[in-house]
SEBAMAR-110814 format. One record per atom (N, C-alpha, C): residue in three letters; x, y, z; atom name; residue number from 1. Coordinates in Angstrom, 2 decimals. Atoms other than C-alpha are relative to their C-alpha. Last residue first. Layout:
<atoms>
+------+---------+---------+---------+------+------+
| resn |      c1 |      c2 |      c3 | name | resi |
+------+---------+---------+---------+------+------+
|  ALA |       X |       Y |       Z |   CA |  NUM |
...
+------+---------+---------+---------+------+------+
</atoms>
This chain:
<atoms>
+------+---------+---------+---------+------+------+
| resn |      c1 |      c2 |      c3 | name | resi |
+------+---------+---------+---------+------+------+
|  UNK |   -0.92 |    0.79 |   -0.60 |    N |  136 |
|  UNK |  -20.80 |  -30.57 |   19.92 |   CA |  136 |
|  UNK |    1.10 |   -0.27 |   -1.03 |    C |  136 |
|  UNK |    0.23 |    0.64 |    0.73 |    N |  135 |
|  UNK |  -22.35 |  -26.95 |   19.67 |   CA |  135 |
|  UNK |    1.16 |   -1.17 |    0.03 |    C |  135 |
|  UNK |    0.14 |    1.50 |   -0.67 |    N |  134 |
|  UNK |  -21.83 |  -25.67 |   22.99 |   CA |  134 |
|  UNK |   -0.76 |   -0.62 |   -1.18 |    C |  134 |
|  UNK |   -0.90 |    0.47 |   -0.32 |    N |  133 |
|  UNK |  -19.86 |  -22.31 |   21.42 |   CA |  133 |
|  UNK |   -0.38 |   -1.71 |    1.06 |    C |  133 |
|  UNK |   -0.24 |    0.67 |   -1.21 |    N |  132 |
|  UNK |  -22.10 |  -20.73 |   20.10 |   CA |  132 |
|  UNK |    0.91 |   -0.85 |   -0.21 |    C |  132 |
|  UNK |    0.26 |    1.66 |    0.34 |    N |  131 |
|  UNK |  -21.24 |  -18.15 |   17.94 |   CA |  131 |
|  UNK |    0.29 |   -0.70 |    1.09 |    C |  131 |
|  UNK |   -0.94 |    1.09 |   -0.38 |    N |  130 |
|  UNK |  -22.57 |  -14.90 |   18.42 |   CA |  130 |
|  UNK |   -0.08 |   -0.79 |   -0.07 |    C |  130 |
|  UNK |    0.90 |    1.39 |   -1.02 |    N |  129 |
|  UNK |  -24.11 |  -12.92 |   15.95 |   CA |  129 |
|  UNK |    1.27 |   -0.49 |    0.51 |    C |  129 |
|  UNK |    0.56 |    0.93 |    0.40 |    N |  128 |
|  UNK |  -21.82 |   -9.75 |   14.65 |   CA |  128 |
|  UNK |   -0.41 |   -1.28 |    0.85 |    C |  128 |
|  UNK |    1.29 |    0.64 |    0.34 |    N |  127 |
|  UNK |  -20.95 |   -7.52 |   16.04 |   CA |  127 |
|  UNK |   -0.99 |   -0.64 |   -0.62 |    C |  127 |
|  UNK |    0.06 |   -0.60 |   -1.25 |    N |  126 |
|  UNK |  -17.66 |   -7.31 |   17.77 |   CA |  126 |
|  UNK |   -1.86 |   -0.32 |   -0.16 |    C |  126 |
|  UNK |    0.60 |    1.04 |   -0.15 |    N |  125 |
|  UNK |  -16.77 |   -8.86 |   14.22 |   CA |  125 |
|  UNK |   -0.62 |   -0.31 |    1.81 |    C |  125 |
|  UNK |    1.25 |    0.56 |    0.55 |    N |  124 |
|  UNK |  -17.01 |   -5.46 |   13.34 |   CA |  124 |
|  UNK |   -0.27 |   -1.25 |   -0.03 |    C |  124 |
|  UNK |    1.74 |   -0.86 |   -0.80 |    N |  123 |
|  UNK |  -15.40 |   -3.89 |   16.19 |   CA |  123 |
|  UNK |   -0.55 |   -0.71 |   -1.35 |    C |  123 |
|  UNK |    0.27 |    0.43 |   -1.45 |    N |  122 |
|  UNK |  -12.06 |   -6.22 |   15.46 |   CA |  122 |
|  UNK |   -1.32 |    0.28 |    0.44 |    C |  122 |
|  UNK |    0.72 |    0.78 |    0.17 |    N |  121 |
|  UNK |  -11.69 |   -5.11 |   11.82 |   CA |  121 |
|  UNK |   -0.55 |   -0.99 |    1.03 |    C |  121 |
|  UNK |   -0.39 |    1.24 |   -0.18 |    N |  120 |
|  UNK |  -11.13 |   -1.80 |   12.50 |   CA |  120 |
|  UNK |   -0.45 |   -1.04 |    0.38 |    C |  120 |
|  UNK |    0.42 |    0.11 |   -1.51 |    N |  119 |
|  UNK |  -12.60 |    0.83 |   10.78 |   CA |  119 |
|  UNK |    0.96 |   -1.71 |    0.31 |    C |  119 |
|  UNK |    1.14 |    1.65 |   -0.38 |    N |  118 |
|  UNK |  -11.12 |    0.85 |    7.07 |   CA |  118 |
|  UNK |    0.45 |    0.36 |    1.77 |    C |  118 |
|  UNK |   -0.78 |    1.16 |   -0.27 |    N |  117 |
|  UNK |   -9.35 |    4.53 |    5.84 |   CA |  117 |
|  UNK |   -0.94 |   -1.16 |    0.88 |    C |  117 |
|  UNK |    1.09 |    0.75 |   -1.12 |    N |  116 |
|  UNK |  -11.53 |    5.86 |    3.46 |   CA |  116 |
|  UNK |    1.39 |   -0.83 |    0.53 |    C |  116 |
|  UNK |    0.16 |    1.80 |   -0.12 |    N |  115 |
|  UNK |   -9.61 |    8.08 |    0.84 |   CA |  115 |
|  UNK |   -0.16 |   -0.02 |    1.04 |    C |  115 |
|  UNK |    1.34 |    0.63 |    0.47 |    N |  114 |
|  UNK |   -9.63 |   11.70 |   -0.07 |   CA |  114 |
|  UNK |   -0.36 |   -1.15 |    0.26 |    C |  114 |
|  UNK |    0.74 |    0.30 |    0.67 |    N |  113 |
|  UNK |   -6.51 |   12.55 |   -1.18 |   CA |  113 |
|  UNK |   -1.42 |   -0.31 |   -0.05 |    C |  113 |
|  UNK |   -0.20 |   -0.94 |    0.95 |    N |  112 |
|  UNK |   -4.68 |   14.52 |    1.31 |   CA |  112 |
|  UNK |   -0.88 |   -0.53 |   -1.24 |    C |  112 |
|  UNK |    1.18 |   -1.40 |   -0.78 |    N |  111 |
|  UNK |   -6.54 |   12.67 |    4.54 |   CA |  111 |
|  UNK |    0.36 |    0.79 |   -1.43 |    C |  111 |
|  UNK |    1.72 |    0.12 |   -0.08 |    N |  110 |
|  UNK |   -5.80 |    9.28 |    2.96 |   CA |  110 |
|  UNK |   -0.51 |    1.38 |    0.11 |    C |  110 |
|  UNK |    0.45 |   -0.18 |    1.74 |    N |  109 |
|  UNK |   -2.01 |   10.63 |    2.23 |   CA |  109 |
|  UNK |   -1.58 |   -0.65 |   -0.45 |    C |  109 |
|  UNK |   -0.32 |   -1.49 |    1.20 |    N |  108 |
|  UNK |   -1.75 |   11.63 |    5.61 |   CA |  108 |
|  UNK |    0.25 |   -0.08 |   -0.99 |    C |  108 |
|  UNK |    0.98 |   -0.79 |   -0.37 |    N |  107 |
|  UNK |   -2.89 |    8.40 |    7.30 |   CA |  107 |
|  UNK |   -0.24 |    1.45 |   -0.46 |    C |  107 |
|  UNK |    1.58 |    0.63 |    0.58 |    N |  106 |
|  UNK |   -1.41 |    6.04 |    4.96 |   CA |  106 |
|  UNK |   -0.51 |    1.29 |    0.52 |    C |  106 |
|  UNK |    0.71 |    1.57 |   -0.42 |    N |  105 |
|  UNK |    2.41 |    7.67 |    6.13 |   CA |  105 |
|  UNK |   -1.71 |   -0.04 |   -1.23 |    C |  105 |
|  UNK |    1.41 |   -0.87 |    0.36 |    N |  104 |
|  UNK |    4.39 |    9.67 |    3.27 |   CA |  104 |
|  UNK |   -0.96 |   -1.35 |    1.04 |    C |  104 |
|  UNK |    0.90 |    0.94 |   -0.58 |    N |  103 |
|  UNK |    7.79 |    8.89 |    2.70 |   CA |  103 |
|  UNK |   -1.50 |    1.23 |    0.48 |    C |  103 |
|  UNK |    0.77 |   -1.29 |   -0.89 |    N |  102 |
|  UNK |    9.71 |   10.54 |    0.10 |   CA |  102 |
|  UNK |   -0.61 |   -0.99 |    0.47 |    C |  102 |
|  UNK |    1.53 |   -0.24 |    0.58 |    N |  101 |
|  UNK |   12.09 |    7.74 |   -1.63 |   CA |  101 |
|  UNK |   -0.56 |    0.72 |    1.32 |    C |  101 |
|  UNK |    0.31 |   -0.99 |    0.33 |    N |  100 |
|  UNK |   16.18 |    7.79 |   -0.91 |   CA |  100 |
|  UNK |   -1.49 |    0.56 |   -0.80 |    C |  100 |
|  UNK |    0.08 |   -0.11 |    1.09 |    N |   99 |
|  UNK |   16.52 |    4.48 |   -0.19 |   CA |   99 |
|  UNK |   -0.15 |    1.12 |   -0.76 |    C |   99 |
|  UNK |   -1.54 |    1.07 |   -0.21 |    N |   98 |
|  UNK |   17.93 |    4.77 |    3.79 |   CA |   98 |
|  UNK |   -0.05 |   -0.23 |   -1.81 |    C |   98 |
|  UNK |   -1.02 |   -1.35 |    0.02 |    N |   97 |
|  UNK |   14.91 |    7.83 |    3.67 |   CA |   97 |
|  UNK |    1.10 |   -0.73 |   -0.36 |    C |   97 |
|  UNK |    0.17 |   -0.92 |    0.94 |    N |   96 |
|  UNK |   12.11 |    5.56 |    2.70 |   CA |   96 |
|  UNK |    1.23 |    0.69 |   -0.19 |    C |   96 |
|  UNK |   -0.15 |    0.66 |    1.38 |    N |   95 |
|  UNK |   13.53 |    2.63 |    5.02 |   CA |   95 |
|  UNK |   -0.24 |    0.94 |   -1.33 |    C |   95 |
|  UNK |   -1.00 |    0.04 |   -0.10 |    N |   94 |
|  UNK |   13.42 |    5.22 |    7.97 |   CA |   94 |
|  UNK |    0.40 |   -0.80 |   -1.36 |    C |   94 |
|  UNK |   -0.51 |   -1.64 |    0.29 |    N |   93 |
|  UNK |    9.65 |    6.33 |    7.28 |   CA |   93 |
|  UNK |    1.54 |   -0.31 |   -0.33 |    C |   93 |
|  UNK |    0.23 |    0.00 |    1.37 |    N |   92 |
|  UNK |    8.75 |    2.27 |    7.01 |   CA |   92 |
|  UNK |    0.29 |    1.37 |   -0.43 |    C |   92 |
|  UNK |   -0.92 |    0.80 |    1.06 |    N |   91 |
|  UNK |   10.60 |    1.43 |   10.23 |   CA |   91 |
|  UNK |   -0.42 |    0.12 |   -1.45 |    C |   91 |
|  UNK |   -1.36 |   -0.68 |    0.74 |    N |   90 |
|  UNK |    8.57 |    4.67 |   11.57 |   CA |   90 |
|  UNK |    0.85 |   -0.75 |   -0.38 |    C |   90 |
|  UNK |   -0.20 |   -0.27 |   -1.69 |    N |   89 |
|  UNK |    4.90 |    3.39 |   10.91 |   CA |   89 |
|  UNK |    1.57 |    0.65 |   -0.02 |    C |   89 |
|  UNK |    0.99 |   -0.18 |   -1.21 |    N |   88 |
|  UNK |    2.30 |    2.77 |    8.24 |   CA |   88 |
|  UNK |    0.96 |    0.17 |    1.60 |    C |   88 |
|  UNK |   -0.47 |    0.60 |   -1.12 |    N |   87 |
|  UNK |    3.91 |    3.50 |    4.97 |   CA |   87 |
|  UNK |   -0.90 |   -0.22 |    1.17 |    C |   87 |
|  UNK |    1.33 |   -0.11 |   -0.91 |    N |   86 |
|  UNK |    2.97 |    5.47 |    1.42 |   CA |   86 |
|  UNK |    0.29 |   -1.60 |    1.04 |    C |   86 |
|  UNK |    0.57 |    1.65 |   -0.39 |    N |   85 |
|  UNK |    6.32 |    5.20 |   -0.40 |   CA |   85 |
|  UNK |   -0.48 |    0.76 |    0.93 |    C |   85 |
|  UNK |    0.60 |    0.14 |   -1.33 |    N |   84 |
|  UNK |    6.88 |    8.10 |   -2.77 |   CA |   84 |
|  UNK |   -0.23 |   -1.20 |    0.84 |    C |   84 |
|  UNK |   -0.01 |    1.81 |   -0.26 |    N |   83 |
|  UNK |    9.52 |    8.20 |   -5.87 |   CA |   83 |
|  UNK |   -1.28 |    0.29 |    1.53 |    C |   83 |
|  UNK |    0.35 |   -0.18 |   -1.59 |    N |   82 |
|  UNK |    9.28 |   11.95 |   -7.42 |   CA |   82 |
|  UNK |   -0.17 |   -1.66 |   -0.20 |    C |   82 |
|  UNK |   -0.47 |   -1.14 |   -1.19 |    N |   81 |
|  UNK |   10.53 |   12.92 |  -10.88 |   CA |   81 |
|  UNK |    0.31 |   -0.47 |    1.55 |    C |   81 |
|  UNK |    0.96 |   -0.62 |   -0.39 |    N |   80 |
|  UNK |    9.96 |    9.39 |  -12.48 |   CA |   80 |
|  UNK |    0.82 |    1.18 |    0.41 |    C |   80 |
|  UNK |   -0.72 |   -1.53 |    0.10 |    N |   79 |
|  UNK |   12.33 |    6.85 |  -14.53 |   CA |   79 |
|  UNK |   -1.18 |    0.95 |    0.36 |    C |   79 |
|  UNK |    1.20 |   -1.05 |    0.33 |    N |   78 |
|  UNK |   10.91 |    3.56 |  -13.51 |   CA |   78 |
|  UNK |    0.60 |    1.44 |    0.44 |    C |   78 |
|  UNK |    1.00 |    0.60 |    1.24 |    N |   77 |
|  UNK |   13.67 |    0.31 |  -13.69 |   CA |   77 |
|  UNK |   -0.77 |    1.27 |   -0.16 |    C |   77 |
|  UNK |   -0.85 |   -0.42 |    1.43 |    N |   76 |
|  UNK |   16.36 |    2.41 |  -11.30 |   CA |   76 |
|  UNK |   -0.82 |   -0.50 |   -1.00 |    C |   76 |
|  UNK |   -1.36 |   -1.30 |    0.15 |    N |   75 |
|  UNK |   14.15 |    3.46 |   -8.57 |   CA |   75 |
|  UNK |    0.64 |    0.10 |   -1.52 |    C |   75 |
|  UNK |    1.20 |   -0.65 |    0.68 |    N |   74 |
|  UNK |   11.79 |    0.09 |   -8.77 |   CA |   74 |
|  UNK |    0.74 |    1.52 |   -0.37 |    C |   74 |
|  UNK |    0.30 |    0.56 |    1.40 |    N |   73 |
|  UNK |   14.82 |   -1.87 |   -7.88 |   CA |   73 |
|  UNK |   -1.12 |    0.58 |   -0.86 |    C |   73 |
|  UNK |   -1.55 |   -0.15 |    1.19 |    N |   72 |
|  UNK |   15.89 |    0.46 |   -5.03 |   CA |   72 |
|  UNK |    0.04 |   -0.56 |   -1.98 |    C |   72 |
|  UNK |   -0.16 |   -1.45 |    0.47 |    N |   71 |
|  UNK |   12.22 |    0.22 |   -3.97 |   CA |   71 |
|  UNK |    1.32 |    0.20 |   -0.55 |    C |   71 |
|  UNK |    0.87 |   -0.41 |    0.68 |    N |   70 |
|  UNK |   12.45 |   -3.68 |   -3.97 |   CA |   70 |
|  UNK |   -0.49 |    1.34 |   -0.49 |    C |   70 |
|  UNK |   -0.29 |    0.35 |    1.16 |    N |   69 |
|  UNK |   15.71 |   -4.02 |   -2.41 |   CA |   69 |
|  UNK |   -1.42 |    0.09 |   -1.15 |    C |   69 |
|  UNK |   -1.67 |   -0.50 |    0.18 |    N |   68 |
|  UNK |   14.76 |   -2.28 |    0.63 |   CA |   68 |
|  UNK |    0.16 |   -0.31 |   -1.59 |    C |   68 |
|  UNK |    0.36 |   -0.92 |    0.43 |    N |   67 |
|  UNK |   11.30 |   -4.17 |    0.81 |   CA |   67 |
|  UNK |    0.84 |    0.82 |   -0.74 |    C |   67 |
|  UNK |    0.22 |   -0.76 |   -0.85 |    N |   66 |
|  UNK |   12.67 |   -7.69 |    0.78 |   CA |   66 |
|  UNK |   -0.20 |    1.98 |   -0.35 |    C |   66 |
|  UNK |   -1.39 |   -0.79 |   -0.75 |    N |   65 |
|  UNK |   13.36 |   -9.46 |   -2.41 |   CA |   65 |
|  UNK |   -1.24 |    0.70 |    0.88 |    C |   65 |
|  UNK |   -0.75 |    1.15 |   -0.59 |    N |   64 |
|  UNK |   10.74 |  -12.73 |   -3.91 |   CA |   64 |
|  UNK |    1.11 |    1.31 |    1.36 |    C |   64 |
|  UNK |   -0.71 |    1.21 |    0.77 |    N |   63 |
|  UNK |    8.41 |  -10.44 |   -5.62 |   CA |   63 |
|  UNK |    0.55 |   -0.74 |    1.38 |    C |   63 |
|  UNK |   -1.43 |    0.06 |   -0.42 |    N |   62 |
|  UNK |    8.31 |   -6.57 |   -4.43 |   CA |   62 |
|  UNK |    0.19 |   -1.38 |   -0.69 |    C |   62 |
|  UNK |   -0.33 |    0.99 |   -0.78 |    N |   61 |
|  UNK |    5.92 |   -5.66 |   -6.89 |   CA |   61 |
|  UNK |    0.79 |   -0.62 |    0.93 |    C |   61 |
|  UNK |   -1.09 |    0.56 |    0.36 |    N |   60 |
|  UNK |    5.47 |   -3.51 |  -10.35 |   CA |   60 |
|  UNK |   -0.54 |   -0.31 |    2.03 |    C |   60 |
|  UNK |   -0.97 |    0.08 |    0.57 |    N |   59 |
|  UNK |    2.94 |   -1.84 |  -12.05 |   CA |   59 |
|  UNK |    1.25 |   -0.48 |    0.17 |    C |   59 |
|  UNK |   -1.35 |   -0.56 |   -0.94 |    N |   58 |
|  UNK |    0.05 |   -2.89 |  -10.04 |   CA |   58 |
|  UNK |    0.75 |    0.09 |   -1.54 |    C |   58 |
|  UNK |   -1.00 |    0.15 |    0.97 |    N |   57 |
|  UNK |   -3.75 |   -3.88 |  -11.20 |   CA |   57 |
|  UNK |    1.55 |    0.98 |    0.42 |    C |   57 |
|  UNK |   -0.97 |   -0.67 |    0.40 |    N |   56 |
|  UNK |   -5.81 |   -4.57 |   -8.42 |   CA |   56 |
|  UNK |    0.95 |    0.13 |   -0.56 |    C |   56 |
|  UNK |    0.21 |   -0.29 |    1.20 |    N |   55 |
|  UNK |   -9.01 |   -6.33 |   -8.30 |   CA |   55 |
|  UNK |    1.26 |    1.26 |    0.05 |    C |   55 |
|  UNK |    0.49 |   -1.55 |   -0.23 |    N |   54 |
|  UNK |   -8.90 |   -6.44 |   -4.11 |   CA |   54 |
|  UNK |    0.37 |    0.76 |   -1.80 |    C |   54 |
|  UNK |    1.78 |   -0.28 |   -1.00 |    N |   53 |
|  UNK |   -8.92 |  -10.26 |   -4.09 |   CA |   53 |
|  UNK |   -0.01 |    1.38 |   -0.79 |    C |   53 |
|  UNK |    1.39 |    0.77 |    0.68 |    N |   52 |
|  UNK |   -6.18 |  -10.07 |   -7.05 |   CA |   52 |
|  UNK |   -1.27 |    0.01 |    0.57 |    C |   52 |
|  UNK |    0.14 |   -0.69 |    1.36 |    N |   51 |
|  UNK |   -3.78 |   -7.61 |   -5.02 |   CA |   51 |
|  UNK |   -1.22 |   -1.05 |   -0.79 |    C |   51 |
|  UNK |    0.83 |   -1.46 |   -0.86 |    N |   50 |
|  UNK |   -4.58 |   -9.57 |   -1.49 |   CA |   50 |
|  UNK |   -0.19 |    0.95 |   -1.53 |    C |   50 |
|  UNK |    1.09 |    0.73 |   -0.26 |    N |   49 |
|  UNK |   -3.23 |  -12.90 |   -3.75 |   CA |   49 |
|  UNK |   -0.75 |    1.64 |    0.79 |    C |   49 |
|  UNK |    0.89 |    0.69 |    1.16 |    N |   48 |
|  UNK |   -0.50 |  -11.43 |   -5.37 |   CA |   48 |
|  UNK |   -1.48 |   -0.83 |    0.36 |    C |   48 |
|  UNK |   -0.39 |   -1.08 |    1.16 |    N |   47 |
|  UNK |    1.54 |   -9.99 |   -2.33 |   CA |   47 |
|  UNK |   -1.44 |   -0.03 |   -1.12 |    C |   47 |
|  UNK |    1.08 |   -0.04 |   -0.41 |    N |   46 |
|  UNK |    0.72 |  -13.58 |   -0.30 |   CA |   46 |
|  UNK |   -0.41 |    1.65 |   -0.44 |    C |   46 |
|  UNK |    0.55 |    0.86 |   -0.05 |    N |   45 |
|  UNK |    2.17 |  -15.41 |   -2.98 |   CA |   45 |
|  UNK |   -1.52 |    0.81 |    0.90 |    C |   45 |
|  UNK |    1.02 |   -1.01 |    0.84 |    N |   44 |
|  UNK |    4.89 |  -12.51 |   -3.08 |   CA |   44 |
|  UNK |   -1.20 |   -0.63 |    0.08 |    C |   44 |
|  UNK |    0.21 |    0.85 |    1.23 |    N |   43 |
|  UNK |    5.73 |  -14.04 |    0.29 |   CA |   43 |
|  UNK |   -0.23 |    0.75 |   -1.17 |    C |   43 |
|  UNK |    0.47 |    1.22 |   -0.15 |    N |   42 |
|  UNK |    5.99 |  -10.99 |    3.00 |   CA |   42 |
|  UNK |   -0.19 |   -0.87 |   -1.19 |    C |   42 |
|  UNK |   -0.95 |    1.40 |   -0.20 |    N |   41 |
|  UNK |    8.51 |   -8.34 |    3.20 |   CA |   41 |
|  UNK |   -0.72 |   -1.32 |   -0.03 |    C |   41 |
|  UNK |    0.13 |    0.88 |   -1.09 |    N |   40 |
|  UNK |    6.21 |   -6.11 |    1.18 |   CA |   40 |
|  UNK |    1.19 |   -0.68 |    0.42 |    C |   40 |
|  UNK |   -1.19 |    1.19 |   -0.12 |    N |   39 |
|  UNK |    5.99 |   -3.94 |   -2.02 |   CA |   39 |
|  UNK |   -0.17 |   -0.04 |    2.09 |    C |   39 |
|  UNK |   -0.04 |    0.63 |   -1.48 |    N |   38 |
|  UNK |    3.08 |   -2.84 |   -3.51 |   CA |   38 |
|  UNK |    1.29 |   -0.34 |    0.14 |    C |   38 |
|  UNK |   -0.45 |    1.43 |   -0.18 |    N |   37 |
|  UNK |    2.65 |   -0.89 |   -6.83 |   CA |   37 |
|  UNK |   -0.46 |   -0.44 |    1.73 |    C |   37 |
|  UNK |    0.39 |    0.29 |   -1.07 |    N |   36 |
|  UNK |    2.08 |    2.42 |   -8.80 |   CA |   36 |
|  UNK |   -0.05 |   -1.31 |    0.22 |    C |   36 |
|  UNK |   -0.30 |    1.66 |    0.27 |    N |   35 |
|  UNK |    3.48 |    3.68 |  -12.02 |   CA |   35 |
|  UNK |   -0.07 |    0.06 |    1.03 |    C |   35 |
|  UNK |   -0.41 |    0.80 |    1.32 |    N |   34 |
|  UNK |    2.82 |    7.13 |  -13.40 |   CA |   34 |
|  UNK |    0.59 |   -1.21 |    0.27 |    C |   34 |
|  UNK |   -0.89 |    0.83 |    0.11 |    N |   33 |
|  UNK |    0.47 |    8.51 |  -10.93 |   CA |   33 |
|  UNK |    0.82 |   -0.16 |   -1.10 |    C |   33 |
|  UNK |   -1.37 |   -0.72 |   -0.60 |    N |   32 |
|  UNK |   -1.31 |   11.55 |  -10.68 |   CA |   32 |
|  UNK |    0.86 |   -0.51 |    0.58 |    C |   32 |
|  UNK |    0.49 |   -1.47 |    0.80 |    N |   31 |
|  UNK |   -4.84 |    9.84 |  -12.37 |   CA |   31 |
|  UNK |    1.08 |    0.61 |   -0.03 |    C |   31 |
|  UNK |   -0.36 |   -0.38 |    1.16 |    N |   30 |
|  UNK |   -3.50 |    6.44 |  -10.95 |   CA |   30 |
|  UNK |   -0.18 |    0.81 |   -1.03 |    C |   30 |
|  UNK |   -1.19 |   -0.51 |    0.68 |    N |   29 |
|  UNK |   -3.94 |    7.15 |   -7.84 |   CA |   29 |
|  UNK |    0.53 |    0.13 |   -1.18 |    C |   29 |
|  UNK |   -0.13 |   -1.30 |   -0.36 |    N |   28 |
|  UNK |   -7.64 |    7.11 |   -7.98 |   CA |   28 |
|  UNK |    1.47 |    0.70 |   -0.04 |    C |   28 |
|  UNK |    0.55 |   -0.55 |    1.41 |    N |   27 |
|  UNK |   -7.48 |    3.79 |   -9.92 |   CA |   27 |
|  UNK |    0.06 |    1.37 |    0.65 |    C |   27 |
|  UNK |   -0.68 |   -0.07 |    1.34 |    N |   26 |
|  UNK |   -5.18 |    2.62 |   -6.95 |   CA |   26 |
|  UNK |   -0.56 |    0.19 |   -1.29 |    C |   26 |
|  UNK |   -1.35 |   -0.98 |   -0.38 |    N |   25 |
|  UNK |   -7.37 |    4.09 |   -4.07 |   CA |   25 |
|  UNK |    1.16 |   -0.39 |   -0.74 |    C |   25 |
|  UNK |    0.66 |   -1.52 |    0.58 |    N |   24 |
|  UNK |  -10.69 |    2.68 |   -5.77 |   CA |   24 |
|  UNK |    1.00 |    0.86 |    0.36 |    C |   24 |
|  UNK |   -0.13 |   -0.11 |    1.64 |    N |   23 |
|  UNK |   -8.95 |   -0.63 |   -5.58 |   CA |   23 |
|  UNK |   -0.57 |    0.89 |   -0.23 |    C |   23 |
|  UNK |   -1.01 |    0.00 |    0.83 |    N |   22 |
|  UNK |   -8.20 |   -0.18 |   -2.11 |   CA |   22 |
|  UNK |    0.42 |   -0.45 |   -1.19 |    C |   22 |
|  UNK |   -0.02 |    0.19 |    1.46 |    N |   21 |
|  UNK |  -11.04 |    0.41 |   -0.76 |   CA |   21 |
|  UNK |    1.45 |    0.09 |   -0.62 |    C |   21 |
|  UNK |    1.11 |    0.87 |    0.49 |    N |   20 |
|  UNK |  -10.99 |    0.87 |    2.74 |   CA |   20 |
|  UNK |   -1.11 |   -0.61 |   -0.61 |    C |   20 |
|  UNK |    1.30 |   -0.92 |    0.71 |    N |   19 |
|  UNK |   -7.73 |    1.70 |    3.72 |   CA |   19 |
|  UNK |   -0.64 |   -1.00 |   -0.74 |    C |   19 |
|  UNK |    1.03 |   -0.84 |   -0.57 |    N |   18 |
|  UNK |   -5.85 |   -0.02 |    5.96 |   CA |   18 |
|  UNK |   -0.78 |    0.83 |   -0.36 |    C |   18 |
|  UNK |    0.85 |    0.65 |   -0.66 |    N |   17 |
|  UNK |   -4.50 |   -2.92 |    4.06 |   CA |   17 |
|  UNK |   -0.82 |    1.00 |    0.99 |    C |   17 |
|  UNK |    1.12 |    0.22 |    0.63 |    N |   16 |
|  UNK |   -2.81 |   -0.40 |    1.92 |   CA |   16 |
|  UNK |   -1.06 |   -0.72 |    0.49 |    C |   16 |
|  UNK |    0.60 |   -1.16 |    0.27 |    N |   15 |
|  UNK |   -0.89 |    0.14 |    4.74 |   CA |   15 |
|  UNK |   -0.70 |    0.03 |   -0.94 |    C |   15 |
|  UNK |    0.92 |   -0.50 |   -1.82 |    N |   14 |
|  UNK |   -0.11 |   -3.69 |    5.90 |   CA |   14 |
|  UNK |   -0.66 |    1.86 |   -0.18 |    C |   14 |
|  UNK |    1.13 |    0.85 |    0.07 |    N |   13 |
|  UNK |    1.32 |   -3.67 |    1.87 |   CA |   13 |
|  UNK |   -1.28 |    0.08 |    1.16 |    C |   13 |
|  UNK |   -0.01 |    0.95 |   -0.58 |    N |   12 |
|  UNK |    3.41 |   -1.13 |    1.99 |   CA |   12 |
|  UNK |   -1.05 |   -0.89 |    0.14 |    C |   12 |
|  UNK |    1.39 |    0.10 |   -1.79 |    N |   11 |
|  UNK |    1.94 |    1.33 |   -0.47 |   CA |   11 |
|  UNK |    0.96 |   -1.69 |   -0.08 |    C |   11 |
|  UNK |    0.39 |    1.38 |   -0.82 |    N |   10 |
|  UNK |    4.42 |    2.16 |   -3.62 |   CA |   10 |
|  UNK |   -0.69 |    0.31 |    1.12 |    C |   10 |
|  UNK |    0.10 |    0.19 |   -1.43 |    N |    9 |
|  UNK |    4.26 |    5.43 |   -5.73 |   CA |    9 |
|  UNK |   -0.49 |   -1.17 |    0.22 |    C |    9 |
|  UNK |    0.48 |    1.89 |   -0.08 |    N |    8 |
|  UNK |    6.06 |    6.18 |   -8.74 |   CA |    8 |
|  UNK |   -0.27 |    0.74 |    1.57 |    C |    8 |
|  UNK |   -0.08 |    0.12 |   -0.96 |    N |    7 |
|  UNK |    5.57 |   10.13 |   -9.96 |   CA |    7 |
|  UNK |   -0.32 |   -1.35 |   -0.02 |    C |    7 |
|  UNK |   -1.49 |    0.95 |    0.42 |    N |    6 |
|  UNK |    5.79 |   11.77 |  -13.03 |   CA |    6 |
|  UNK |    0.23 |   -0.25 |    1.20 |    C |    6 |
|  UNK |    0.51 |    1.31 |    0.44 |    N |    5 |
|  UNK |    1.80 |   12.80 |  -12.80 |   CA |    5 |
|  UNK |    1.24 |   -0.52 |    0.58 |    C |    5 |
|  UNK |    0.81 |    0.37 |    1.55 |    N |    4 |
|  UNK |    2.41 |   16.27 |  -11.35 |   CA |    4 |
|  UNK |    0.07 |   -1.44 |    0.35 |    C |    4 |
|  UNK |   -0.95 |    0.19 |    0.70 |    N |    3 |
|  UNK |    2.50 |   17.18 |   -7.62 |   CA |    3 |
|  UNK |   -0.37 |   -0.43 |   -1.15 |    C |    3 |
|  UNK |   -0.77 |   -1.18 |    0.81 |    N |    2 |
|  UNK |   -0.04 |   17.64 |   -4.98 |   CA |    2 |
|  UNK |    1.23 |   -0.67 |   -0.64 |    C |    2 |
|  UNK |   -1.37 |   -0.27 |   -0.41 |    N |    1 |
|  UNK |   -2.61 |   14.92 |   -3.67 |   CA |    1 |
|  UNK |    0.62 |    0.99 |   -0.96 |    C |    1 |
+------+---------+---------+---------+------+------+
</atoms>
């Protein structure tokens, strides 16, 4: 991606969930990062648990507050040039702009960097063995 380091960037959570590696896509950001995260409307519980599976170290979190309040709160705590939130649809473009952070969907910041976005997870249990189903 283009721009210097002095840059926070969050991934909605459901958008990081579509790429596929996403602990090789936060050590990769963090080359032309300077503080990278998640934030979510969902539990932090369930926040902190997808981050740990997927060995990922964050600089900051939504927590307990809804997205909104979580980029606003990341805004004034991390003094950067550029704020980005990497998104997956247009309530997450419109929330960028209502906080004043650049939005940027998954799919065009996979294609600018380089990153795998994950096939979907429907066709691969498409094939896998079937299970019977007249087991008693």
């Amino acid at each position: 991606m283009n721009g210097g380091s002095d840059m926070t960037l969050a991934f909605e959570l459901e958008a990081l969930k579509a790429l596929a590696s996403p602990e090789s896509v936060f050590e990769d950001a963090r080359g032309w990062s300077e503080y990278i995260g998640v934030v979510s409307e969902k539990p932090t519980y369930v926040v902190t648990n997808y981050t740990r599976k997927n060995r990922i170290r964050q600089d900051f979190f939504s927590g307990p507050r809804g997205k909104s309040e979580s980029l606003e709160a990341v805004k004034d705590q991390f003094d950067t040039d550029r704020y980005v939130f990497i998104g997956d649809d247009e309530a997450d473009e419109e929330l960028a702009e209502e906080v004043g952070w650049e939005y940027l969907p998954v799919e065009d910041a996979a294609d600018a960097a380089d990153w795998v976005v994950a096939t979907d997870v429907e066709d691969d249990e498409e094939d896998a063995e079937p299970v019977r189903d007249d087991w008693p």
